[in-house]
N, CA, C and O of each residue as an XYZ file, in Angstrom:
568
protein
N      16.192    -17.605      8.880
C      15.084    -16.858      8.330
C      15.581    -15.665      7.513
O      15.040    -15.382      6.445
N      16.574    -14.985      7.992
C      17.505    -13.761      6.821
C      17.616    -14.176      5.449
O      17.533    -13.536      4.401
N      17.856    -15.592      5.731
C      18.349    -16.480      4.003
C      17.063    -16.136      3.247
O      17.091    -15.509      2.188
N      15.858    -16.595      3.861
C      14.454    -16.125      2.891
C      13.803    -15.096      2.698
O      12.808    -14.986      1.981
N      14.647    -13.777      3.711
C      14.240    -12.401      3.015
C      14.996    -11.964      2.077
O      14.632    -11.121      1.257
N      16.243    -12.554      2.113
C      17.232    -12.410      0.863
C      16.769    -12.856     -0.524
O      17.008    -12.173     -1.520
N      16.008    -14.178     -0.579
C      15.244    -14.745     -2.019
C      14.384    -13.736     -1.836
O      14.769    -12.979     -2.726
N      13.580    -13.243     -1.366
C      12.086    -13.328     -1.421
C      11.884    -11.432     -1.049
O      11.455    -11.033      0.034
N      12.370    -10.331     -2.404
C      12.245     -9.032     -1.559
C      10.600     -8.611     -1.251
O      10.400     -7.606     -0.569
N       9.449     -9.392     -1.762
C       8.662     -8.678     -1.296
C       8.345     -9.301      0.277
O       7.358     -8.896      0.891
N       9.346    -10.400      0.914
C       8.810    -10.470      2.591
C      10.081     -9.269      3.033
O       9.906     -8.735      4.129
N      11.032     -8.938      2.422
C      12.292     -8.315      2.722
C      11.320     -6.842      2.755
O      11.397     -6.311      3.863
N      10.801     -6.399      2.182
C       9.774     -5.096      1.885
C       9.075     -5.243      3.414
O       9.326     -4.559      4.406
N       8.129     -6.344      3.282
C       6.976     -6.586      4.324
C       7.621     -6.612      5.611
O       7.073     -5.879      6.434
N       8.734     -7.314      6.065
C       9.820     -6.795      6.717
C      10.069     -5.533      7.508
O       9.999     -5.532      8.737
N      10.341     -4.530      6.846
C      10.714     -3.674      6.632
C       9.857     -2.558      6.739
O      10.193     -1.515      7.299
N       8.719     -2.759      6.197
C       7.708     -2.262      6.642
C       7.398     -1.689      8.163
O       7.538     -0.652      8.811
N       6.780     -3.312      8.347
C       6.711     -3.696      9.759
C       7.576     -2.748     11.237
O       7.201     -2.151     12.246
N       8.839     -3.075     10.595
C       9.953     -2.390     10.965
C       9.501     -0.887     11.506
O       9.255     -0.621     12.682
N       9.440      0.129     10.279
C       8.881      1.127      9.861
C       7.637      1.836     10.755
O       7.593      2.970     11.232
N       6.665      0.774     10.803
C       5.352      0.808     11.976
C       5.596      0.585     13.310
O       4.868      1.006     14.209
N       6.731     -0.150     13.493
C       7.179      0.244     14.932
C       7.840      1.200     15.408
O       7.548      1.834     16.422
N       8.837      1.376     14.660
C       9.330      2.962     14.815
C       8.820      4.047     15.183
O       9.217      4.864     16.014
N       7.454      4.026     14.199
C       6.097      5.143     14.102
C       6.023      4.907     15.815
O       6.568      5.572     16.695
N       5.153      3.722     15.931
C       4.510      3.518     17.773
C       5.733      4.123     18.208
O       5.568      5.342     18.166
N       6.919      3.825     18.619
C       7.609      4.161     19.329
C       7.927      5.883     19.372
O       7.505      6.643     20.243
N       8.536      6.156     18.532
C       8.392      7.447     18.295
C       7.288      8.577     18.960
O       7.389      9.535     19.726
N       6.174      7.901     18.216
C       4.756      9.096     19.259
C       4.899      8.377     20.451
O       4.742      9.221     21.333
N       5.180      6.918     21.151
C       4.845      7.071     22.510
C       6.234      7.738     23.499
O       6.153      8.167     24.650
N       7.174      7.675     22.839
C       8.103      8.934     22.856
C       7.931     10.522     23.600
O       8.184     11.109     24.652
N       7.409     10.709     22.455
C       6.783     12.175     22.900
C       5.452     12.326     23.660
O       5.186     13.356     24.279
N       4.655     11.305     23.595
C       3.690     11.249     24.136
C       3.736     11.155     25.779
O       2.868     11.549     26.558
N       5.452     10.290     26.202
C       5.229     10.060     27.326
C       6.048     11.580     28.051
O       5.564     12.226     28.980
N       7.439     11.916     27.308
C       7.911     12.790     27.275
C       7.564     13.871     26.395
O       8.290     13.901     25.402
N       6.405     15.057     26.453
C       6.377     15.775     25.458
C       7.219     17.115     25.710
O       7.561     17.696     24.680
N       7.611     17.704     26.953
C       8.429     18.424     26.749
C      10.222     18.001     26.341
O      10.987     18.966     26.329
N      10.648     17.013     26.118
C      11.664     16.813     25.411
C      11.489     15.808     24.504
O      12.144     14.777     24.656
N      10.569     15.934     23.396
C      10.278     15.830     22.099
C      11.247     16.355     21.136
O      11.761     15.569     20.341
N      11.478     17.293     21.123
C      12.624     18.117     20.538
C      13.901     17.366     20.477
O      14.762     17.541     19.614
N      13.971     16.387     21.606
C      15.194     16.038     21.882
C      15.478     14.529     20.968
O      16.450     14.206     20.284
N      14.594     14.018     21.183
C      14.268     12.441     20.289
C      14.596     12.706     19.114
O      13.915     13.561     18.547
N      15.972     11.939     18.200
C      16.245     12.022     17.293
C      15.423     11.162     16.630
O      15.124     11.623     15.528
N      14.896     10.009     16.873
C      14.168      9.090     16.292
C      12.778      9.458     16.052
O      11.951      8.624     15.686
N      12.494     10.715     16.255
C      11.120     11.031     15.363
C      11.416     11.389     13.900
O      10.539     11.472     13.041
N      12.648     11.582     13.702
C      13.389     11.805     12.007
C      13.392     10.379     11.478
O      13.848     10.078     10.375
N      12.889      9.580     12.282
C      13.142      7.975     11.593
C      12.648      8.085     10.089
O      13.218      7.396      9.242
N      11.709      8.844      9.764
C      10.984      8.148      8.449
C      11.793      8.516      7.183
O      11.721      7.935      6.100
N      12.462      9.421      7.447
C      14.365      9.632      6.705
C      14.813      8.525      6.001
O      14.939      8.342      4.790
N      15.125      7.513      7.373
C      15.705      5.883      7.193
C      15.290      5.276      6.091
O      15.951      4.498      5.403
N      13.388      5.888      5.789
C      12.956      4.689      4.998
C      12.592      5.361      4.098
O      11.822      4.674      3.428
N      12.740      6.688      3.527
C      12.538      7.452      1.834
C      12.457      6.406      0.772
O      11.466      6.034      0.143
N      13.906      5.942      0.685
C      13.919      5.286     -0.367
C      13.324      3.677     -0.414
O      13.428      3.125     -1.510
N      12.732      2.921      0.657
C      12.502      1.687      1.083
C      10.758      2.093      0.676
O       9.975      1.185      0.394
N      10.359      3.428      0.695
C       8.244      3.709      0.420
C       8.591      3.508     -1.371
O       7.505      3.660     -1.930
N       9.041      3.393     -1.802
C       8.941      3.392     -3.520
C       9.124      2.309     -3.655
O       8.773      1.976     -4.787
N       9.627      1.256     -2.913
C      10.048      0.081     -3.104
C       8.440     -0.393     -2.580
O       7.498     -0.767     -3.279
N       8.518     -0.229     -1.121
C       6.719     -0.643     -0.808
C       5.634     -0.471     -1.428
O       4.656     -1.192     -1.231
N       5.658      0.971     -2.666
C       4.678      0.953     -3.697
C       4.584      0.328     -4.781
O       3.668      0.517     -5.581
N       5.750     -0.694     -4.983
C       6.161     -1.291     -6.200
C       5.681     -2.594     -5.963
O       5.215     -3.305     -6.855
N       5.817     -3.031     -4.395
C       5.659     -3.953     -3.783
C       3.787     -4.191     -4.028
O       3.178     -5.121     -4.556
N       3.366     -3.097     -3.482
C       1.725     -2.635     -3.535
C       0.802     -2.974     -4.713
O      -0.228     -3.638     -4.828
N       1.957     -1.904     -5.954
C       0.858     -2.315     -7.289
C       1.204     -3.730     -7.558
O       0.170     -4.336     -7.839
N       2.294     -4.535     -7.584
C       3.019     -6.157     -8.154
C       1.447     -6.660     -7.324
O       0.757     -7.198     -8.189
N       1.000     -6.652     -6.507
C       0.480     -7.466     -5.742
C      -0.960     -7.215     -5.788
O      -1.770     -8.080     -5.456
N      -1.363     -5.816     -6.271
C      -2.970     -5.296     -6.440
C      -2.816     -5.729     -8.006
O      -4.002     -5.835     -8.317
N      -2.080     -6.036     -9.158
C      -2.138     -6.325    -10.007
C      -2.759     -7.733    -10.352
O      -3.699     -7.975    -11.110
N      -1.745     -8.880     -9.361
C      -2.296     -9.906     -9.586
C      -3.126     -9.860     -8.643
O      -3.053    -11.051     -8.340
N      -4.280     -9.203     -7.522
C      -5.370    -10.090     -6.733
C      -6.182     -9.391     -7.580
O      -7.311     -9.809     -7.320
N      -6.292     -8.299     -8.728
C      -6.778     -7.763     -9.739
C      -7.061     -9.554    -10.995
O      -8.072    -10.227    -11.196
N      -5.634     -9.686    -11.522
C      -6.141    -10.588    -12.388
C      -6.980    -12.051    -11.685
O      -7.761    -12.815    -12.252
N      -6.607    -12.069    -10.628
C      -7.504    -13.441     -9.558
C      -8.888    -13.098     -9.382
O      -9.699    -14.016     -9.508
N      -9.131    -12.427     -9.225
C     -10.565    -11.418     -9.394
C     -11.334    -11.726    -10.481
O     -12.358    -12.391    -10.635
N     -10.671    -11.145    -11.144
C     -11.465    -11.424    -12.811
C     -11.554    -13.264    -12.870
O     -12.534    -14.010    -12.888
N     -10.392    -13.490    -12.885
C     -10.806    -14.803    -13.063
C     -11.353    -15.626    -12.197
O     -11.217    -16.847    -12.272
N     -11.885    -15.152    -11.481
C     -13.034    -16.028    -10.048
C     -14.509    -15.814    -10.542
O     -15.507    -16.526    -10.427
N     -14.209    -14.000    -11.417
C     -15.513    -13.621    -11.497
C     -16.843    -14.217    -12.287
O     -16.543    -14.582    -13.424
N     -18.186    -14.395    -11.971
C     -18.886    -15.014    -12.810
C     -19.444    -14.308    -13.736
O     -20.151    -14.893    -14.556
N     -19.265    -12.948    -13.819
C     -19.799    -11.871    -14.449
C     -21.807    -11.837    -13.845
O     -22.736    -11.311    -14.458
N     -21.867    -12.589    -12.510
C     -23.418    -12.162    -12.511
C     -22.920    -10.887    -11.326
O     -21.975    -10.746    -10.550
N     -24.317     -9.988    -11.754
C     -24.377     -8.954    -10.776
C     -24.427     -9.175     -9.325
O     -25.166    -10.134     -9.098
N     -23.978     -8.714     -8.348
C     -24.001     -8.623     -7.033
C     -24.948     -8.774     -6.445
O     -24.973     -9.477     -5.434
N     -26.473     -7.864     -7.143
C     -27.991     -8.109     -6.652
C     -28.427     -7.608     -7.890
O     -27.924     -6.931     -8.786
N     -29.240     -8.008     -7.729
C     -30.762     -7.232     -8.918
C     -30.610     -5.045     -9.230
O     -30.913     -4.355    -10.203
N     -30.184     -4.788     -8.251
C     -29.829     -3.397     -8.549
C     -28.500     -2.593     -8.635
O     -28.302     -1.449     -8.227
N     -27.584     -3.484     -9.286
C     -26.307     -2.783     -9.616
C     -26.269     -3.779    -10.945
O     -27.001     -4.696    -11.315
N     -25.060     -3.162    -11.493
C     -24.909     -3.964    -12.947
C     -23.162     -3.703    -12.809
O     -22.454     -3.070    -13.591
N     -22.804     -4.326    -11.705
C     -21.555     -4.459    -11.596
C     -21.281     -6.330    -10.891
O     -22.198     -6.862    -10.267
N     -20.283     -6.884    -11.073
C     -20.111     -7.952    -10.484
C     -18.968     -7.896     -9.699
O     -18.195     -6.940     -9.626
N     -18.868     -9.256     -8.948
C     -18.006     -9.435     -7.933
C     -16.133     -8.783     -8.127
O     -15.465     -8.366     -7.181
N     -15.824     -8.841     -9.066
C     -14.452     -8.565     -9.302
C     -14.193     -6.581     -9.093
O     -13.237     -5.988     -8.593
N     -15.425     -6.046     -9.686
C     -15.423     -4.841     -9.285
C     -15.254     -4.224     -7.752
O     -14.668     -3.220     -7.345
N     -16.108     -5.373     -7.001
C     -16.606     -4.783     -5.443
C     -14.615     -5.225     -4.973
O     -13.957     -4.770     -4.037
N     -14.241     -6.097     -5.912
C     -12.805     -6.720     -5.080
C     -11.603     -5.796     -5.362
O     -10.739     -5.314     -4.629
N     -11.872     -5.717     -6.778
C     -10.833     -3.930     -7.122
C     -10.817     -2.923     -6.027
O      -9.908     -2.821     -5.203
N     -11.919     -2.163     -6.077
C     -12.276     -1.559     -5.151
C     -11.845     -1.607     -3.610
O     -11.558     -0.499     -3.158
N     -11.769     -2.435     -2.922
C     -11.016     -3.407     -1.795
C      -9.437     -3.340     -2.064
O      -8.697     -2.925     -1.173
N      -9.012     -3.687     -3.102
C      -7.530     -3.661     -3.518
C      -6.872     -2.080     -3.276
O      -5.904     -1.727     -2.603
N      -7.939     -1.204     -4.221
C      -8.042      0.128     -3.554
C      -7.983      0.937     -2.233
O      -7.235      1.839     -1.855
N      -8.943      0.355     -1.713
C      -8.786      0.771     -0.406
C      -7.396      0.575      0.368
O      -6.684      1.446      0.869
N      -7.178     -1.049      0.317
C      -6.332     -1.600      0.908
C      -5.238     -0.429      0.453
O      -4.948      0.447      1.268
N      -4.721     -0.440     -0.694
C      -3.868      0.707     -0.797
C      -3.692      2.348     -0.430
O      -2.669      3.017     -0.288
N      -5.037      2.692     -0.342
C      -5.292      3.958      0.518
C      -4.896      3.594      2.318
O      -4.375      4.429      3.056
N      -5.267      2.242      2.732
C      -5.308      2.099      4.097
C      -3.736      1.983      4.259
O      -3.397      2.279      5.405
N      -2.464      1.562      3.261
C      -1.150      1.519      3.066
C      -0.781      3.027      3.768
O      -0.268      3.209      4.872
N      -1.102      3.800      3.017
C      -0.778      5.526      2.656
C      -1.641      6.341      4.210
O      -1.464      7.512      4.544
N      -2.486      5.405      4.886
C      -2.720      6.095      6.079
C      -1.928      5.081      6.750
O      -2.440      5.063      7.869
N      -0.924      4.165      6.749
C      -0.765      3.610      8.311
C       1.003      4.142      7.866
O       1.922      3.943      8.661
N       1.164      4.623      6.891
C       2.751      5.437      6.694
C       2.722      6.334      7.250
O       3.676      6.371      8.027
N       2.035      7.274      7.317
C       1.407      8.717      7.801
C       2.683      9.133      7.367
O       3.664      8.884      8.067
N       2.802      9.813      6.164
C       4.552      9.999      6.096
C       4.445     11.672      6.617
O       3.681     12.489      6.103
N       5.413     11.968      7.775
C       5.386     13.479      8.162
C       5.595     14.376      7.543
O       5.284     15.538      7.804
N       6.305     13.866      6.378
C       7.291     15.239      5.752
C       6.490     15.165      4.233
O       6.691     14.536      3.195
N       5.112     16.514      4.856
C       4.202     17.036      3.441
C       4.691     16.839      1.982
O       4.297     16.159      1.034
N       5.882     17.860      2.222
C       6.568     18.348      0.877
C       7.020     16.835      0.152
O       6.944     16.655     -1.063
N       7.399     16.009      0.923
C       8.148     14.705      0.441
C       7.436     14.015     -0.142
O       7.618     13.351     -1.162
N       6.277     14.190      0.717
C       5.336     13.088     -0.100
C       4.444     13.128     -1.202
O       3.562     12.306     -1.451
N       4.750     14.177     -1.861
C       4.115     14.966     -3.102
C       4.188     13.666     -3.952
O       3.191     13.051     -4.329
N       6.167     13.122     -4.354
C       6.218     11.751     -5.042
C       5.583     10.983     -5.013
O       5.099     10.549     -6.058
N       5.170     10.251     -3.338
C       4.946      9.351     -3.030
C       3.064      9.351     -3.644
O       2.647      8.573     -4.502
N       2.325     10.270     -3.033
C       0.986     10.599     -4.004
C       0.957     10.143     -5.304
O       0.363      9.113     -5.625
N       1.634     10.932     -6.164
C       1.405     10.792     -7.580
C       1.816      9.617     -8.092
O       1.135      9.274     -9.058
N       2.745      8.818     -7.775
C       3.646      7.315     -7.554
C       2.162      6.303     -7.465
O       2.010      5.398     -8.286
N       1.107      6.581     -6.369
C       0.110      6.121     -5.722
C      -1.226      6.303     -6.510
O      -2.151      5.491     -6.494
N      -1.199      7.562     -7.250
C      -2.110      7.505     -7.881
C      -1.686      6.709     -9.105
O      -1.693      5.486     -8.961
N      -1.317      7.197    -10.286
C      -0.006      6.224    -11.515
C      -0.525      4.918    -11.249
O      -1.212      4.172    -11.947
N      -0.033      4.787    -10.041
C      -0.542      2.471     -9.764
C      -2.010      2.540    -10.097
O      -2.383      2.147    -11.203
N      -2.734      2.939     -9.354
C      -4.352      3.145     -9.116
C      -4.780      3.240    -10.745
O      -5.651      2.458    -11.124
N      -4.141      4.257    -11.801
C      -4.597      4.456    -12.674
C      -4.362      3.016    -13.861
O      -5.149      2.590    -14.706
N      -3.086      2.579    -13.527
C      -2.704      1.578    -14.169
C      -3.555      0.525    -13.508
O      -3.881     -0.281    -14.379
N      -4.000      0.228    -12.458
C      -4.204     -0.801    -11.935
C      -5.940     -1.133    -12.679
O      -6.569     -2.189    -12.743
N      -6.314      0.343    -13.179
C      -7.806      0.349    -13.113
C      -7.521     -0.005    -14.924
O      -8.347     -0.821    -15.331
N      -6.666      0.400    -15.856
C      -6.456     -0.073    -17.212
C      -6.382     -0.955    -17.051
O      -7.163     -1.540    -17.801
N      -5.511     -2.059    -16.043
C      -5.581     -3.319    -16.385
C      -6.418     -3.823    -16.150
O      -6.877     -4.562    -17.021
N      -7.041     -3.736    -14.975
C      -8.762     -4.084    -14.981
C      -9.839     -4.205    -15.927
O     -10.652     -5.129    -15.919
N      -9.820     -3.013    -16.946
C     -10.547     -2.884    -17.766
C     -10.388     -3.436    -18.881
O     -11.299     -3.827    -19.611
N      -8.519     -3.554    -19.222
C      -8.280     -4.637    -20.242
C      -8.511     -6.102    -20.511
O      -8.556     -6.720    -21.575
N      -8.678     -6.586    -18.953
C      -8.729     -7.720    -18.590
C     -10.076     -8.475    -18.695
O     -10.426     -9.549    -19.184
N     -10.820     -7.246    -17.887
C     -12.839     -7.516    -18.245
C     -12.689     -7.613    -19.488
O     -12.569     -8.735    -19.980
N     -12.661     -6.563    -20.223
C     -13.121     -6.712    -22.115
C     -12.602     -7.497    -22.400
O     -13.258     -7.670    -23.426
N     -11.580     -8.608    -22.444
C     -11.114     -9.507    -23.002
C     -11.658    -10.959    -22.319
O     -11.318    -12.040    -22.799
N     -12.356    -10.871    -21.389
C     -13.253    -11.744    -20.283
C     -14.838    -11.749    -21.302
O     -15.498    -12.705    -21.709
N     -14.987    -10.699    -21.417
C     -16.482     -9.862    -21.452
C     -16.877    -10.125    -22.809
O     -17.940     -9.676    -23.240
């Protein structure tokens, strides 16, 4: 199974991730079980390990909100959702793609404020690109 995270870096990412989210559990139940030697647990510095592996996971993020972006559009029938919006199905699914990427950026909880200044603006950048291509994609649909 190593051989196909080696082809394949976005399961090597997803991987890795994963990885990443256990660390997290472990870590707070760490201190949670021991909180007066919290201090002592070097492995609450884990998210150190993975600085450079979150730029890779956001690269991973937009590659993948890009295309369920262009699958979207092209599923879409362009009819409205109901009688009182004048938006259709591919919008409500963007939106979702969105989230999903906000729900990314809460299950990192990255500790270190200052650090994650990059990681924000990195996050927004996709979001903004993600919403041009959207829009390039409708008008040329539309």
């Amino acid at each position: 199974n190593a051989a196909n995270l080696e082809d394949d870096p976005l399961a090597l990412g997803t991987s890795l991730f994963e990885l990443y989210l256990a660390l997290q559990r472990f870590a707070i139940l760490g201190t949670a079980v021991c909180p007066t030697e919290a201090d002592n647990f070097h492995i609450t510095q884990f998210h150190s390990w993975f600085h450079r592996g979150v730029a890779h996971w956001l690269d991973i993020a937009v590659y993948k909100a890009m295309h369920r972006i262009e699958r979207a559009v092209e599923l879409d029938e362009l009819i409205p959702i109901d009688s009182t919006v004048k938006y259709s199905s591919s919008a409500v699914d963007t939106l979702h793609i969105y989230y999903q990427i906000k729900t990314f950026w809460q299950q990192l909880s990255w500790p270190d404020v200052e650090g994650s200044y990059t990681f924000v603006a990195k996050i927004m950048d996709d979001i903004c690109r993600c919403s041009v291509h959207y829009a390039d994609i409708m008008a040329l649909k539309v």
